[in-house]
C-alpha positions in Angstrom: -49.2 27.3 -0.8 -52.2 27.5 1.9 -52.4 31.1 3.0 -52.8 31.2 7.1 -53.8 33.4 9.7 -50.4 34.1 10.1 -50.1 35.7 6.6 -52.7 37.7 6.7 -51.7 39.1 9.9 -48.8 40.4 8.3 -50.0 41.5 5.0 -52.7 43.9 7.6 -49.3 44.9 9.5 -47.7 46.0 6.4 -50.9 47.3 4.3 -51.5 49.2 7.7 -47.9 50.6 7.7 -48.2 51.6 4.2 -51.7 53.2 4.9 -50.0 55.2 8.2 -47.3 56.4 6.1 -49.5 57.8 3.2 -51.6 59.2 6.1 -49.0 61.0 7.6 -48.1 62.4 4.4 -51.0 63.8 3.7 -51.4 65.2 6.9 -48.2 67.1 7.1 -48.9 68.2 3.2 -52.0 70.1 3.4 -52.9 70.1 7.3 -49.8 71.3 8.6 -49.1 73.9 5.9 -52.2 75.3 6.1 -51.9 76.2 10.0 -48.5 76.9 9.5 -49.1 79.3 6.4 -51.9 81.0 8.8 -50.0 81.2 11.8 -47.0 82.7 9.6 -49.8 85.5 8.4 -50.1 86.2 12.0 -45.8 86.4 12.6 -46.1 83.1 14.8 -43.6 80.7 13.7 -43.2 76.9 14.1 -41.1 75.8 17.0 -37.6 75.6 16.5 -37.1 72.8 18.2 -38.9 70.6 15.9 -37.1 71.1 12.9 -36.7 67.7 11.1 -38.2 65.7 14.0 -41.7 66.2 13.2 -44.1 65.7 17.2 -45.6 68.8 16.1 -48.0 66.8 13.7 -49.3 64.2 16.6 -49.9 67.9 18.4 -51.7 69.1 15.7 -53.6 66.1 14.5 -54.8 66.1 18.8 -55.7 69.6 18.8 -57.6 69.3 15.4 -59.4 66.0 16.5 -60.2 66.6 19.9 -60.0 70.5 20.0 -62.1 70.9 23.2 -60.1 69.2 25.4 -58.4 71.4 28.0 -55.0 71.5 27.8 -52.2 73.2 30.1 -49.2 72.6 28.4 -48.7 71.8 24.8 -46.1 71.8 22.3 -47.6 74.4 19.8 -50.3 77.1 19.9 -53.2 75.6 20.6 -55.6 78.8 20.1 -54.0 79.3 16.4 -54.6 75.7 15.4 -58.0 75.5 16.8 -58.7 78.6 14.9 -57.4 77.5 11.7 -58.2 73.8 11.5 -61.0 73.4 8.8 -63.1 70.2 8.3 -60.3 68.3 6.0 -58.0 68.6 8.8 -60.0 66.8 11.2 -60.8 63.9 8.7 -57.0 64.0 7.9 -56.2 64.1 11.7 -58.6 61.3 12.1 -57.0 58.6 9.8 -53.9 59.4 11.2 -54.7 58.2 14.7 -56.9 55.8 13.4 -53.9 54.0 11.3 -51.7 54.3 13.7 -53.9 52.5 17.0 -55.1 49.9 14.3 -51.5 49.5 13.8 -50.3 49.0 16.9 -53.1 47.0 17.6 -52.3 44.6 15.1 -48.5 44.9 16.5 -49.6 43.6 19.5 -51.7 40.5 18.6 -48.2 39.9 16.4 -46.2 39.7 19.3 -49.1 38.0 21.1 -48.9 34.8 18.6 -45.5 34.9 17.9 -44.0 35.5 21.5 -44.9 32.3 23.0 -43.0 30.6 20.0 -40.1 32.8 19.7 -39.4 32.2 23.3 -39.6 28.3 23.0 -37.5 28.9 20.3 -34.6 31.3 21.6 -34.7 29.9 25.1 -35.1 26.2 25.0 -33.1 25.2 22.6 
């Protein structure tokens, strides 16, 4: 069997999901519950609203990569995380964005190969 472009591209898509997923993980494992556990210290609370949804870790992962960035409305407390975020959590923070554009990145050149086929495919027939 002669391996092609197009299996590589797919074995990247799914290495890359794999590699997003473990980064998440991580993230929400010792980033999070460190801010968290601080901000608890301090009586601030998580939102409530994000209970079981989990946008508070793209918020964080933001704030911890990109912390001087002015912001006027944010889902979480953006002086607490600022204040708490240590150097893991920006290297953390950083393989979670970087997974994720690489990922979608690869997404689209995906669709990009595949689309013109798929459509000759569906439409033509």
């Amino acid at each position: 069997m002669e391996i092609t472009a197009e299996h590589w591209l797919v074995l990247a898509i799914v290495i890359l999901f794999t590699l997003w997923g473990v980064a998440i993980f991580c993230f929400g494992r010792i980033s999070v519950k460190h801010i968290e556990n601080e901000m608890a210290k301090e009586g601030k609370l998580p939102p409530e609203w994000d209970k079981g949804i989990g946008a508070r870790l793209a918020a964080y992962s933001s704030v911890n990569l990109f912390p001087n960035i002015n912001r006027h409305a944010s889902l979480i407390d953006v002086e607490s995380t600022k204040r708490y975020g240590r150097k893991i959590d920006w290297y953390l923070a950083f393989f979670v964005k970087a997974t994720f554009y690489v990922l979608v990145l690869m997404a689209v050149l995906a669709l990009m190969r595949w689309s013109a086929s798929l459509f000759q495919i569906i439409v033509l027939q």
